[in-house]
Every structure is written in C-alpha cells, then in structure tokens.
N, C-alpha and C positions, 0 to 999 in steps of 0.2 A: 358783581365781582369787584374788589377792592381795588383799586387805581393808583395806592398813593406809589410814591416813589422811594425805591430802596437807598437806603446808606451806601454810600459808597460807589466806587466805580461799573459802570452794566457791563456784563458779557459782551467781548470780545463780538462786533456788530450790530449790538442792539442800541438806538437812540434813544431808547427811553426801557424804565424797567419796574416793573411792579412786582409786587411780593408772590403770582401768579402768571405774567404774563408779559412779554418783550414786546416794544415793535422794531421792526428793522428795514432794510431796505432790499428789490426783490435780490433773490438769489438764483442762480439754476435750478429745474425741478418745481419754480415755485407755478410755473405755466398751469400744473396739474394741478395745483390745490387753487389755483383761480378758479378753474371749470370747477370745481367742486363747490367752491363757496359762492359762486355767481349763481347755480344750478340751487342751489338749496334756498338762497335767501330769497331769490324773486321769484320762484317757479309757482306762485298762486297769482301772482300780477296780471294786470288782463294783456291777451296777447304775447305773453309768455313766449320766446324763443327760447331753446336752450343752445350755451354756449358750448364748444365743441373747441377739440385739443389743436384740432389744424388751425382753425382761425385765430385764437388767442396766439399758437405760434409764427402765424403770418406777422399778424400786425406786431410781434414782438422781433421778426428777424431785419429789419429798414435797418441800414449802419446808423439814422437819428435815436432810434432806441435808445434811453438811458434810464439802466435799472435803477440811479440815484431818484427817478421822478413818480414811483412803483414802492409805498411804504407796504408789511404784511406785519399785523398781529399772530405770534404765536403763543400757546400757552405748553409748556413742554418744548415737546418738540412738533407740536401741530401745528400749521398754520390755519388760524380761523377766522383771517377776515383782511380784508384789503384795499387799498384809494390808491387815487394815483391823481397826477395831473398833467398837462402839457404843456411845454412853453410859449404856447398861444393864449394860455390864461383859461384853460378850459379844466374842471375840476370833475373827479366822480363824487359817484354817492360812495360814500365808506359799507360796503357790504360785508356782513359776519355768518356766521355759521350760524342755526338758530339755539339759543341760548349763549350766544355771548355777543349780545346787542350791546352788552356795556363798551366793549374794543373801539364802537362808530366814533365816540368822543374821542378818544385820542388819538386815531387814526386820521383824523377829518382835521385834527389840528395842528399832528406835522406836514399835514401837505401845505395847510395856509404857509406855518411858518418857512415851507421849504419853497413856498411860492415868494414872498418877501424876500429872502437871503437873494434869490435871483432878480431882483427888481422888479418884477412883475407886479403892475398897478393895479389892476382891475381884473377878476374871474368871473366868471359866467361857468352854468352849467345846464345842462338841456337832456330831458326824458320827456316822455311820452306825458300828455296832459291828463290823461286819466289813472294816472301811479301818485295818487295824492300822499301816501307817505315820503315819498321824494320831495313833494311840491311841501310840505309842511316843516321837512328836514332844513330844507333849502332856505326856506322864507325864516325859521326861527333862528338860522346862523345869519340873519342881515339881509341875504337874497332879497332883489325883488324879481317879477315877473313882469320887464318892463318891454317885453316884444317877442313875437312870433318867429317861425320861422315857416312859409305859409308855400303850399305846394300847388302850383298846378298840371292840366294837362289840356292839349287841343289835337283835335284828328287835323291830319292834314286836307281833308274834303271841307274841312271847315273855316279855313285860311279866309279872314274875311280879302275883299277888294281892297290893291292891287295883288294880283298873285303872281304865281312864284315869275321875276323877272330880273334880271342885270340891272347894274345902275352904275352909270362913272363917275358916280361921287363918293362911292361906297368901294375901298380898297383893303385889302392887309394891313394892321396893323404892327407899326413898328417902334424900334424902341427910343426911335424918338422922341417919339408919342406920349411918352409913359407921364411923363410932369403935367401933359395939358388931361392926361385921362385920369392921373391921380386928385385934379385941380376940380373934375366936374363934378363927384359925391364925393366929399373925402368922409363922410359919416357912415356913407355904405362901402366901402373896401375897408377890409382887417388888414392890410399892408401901411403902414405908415413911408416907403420910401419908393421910389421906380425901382429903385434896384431889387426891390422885395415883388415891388409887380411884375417888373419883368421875369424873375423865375416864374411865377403863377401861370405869367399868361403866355410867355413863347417858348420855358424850356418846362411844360409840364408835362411828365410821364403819362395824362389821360389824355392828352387831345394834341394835335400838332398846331404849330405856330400859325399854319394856313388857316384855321378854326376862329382865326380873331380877325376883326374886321371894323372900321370904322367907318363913320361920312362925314364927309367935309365940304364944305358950300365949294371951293377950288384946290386944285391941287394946293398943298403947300398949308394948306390952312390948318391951326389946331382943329382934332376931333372933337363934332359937338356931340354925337354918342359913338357906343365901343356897342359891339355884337358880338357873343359867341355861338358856335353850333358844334355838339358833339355828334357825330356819326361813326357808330361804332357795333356791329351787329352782333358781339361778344358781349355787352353791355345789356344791364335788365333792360327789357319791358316798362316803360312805368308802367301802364295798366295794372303790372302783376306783383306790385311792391304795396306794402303798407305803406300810406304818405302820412301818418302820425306815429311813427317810430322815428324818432330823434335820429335822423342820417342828414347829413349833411350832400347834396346833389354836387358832383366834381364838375366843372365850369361854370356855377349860377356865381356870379359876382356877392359879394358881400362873405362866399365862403373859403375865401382864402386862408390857407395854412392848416384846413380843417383836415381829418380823417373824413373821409368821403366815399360815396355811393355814388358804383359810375351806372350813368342810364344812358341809353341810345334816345339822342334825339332831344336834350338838355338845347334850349335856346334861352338867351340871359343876355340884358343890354343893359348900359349904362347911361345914362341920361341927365343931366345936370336938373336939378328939381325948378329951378325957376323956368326952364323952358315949357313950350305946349310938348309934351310928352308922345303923343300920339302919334302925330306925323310923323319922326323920325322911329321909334319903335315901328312902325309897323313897315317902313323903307328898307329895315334891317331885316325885318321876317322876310320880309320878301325875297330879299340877296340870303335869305338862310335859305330859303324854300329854294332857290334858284339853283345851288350850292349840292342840293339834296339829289337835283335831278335822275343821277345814275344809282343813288341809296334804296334801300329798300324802308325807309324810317318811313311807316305812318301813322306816327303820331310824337307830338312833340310836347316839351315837358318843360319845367320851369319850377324854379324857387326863389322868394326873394322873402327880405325880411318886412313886416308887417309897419315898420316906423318909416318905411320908404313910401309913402305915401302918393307920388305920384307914377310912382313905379306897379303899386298897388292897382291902383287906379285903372292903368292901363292893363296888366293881368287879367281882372275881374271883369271888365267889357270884352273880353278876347276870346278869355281862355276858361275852362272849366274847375272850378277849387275841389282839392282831391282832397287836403286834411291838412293839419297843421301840427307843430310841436312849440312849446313855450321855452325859454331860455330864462333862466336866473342870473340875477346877474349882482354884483358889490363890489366896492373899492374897498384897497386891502390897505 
C-alpha cells in the first residue's frame, strides 16, 4: 500500500495522510476495532490470549488515559491497525489487520515522534520471548534485548531457616525514608524522585502502606533494605498465571509506573548491590512470613529484573524460576 504523503492540508484529525490511508489519534468507538485488530493479528502466536471488550475498556477508563498517546490507521473509514505508548517510556508493537502490514511503519513512527515531543528519553517494550516477529520488529528499529524481567515462585513449607518470626529492626516504612530507599538501587526503581516513590509505595491502590517495611541496624537509622508483601485473596494465584507473558507483577520493585498484574502473595525487597544480599533478604521474608500469619497465602511470588544481579542471585537459591519475558529497549 502506497504511504507517500498527500498535497495539502489532511482531514480534519488525521496527523498524517496517504493517498489511501490516515492515521489519527484514538477516538470513541475505537475500543472495538482494537479487539478486532489485536484478535486478527496475533491470534497464530504461541500462547495466544484473545483480547476482550471489557478489558481494553478497563484499562482505557483510569482519568490518566490519554487518547493523545493511542495513534489508529484507518483506510476509509476502517480502522486497521494501531500503537500506542505510555508516559513511562513503554511502547507497543504497531498491530494491523492482515493485509495492511504496510500501516506498522507509520504507525510505529508517530509514536517515537509523539514520544520525543513529550521528552521521553528512552523506550523499552516487552512481549513474550517466544513472538520472535516482535523480537525482530523491535531489534530492526534500534531495540536491544538488554534484560529480562525473570519470575519466580516458593511454597511457603519451603521458607528456608529462620521462619516466619518478628524482628525490631524491621518496621513500616516511611516517607522519610524514601531519599535513603531511592539511594540503595537507583538502577532498579523506574521512579527517578521520593515524591514519585512515595506514590508507588504508600498511596498505591494494590497494597496498603502497612505492606512496606524496612530494616535498620537502630531506630533512627537509614534503611539498608525495603520489603514488600502483597496479601490479597482477590489476587491470582501465581501457580495459575503464565510467568512468560509480558505482565508486569504490582509491588516487585523495579516495576514502578507499570500496568500491572496483581498476584497474592508478591514479596520484593530492595537491597543496595554492594551489600551481602542474603542476610538482610531473607530477615525481610521472614517479617513477610510473620505478617502472613492470619493469611491464607501459601505460596509466594517474586519478580525482579535479570541485570539486578545480586538480587538475582538471592531469588535463584531461594525461590523456584517460573519463566521470563525479555524487554527492548533504545534511546530516543
């Protein structure tokens, strides 16, 4: 299909315009021709979900919605194909209806550009490791594939020593807090400010403020790691989730700002890399185990990213590896 660009001014909403074909930005109504073109383009892929009208309307009703960040190809009056991106720097794949795969290119290029206009330095985009035309999409626009995002899971019978017990060194976190917890990884939290952490972690609509927890050699002292624990029996299962579908786990650190998949029984600590990593992880499961006592959670769940190496580290002696997803990533 021919791309070039028409003479003269494009129709009344369209940002770009071909002798065949607009794109514009979404409009009402356009909820429905997503499930349609999401349903068509990927429904051979392994693993294959189909997308469904309620959830595309969920995640489109948050007052942060903004249709400005939601481009659609139409030819006519069809919509046949569509990207989007988030103000986290998180980009889709441009999906088309089949037979107008030509759309992806220009589709895929007003988001960069509509990412730029907003400052946004750097994208990243994350599918399942085994959708290698994603992975080929991705890598031939600059992409690399420069880190995981790696899932695990442990029964709670399997809590190595010490189990579940109190500790008064280990308290709530607060937002005092937030400069010396921003201070320990600043490579693994996506917030760049406290003020940005502190929404995440004491006014986040999955888990309550009481869910964050620190240890500190004495009262008074900065945290030398942060804990969380979600309990919530409304919340999947991990056992009964794919852990190589690109979801983002709501309370693992490093997933801040993300759309997210809530699981009962997420535990995720932060730990500054140059310390012995162990001791203090495993001080925190223990005050999470403790925490659990009245819960019905047994089993606990984890995600962190694959370049946290000592984070890693401690996961993998612990806890059981369920699956992984790969992220792309490029500066704009």
């Amino acid at each position: 299909m021919a791309r070039s660009k028409r003479a003269g001014s494009p129709r009344r909403g369209a940002l770009w315009e071909g002798p065949l074909m607009l794109i514009r930005t979404f409009a009402p109504g356009d909820d429905v021709a997503q499930v349609g073109i999401y349903n068509e383009a990927a429904s051979d892929l392994p693993k294959f979900k189909p997308a469904t009208l309620d959830e595309v309307r969920r995640r489109n009703r948050p007052p942060e919605f903004n249709p400005a960040t939601r481009f659609i190809a139409v030819e006519g009056t069809r919509p046949v194909g569509y990207a989007s991106f988030n103000p986290n720097g998180r980009v889709s794949y441009p999906w088309t209806r089949r037979g107008f795969e030509a759309a992806a290119e220009p589709l895929f290029e007003h988001v960069l550009a509509a990412m730029k206009q907003r400052g946004i330095k750097s994208v990243f985009a994350a599918y399942r490791g085994d959708w290698p035309e994603q992975r080929e999409f991705f890598i031939s626009k600059g992409f690399e594939a420069r880190r995981e995002m790696i899932n695990y899971v442990m029964d709670l019978a399997e809590m190595p020593t010490p189990a579940a017990r109190s500790n008064s060194s280990i308290a709530p976190l607060s937002a005092e807090d937030l400069p010396a917890v921003l201070a320990l990884a600043p490579r693994l939290f996506r917030t760049r400010t406290p003020a940005e952490l502190a929404q995440h972690l004491l006014n986040n609509p999955h888990f309550a403020a009481s869910s964050v927890f620190a240890f500190r050699p004495k009262p008074g002292d900065p945290p030398l790691a942060v804990g969380i624990i979600v309990d919530n029996p409304a919340y999947a299962n991990p056992k009964q989730v794919d852990a190589a579908m690109p979801c983002f786990r709501a309370g693992a650190f490093g997933t801040e700002g993300m759309q997210v998949k809530r699981l009962n029984g997420l535990f995720s600590v932060a730990v500054a890399d140059k310390r012995d990593v162990s001791p203090l992880a495993l001080d925190l499961l223990g005050h999470a185990t403790f925490l659990l006592q009245d819960s019905d959670v047994e089993t606990f769940c984890a995600q962190v990213p694959s370049d946290a190496e000592a984070l890693v580290r401690f996961y993998k002696q612990y806890f059981r590896r369920q699956g992984s997803f790969p992220l792309y990533e490029r500066e704009l």
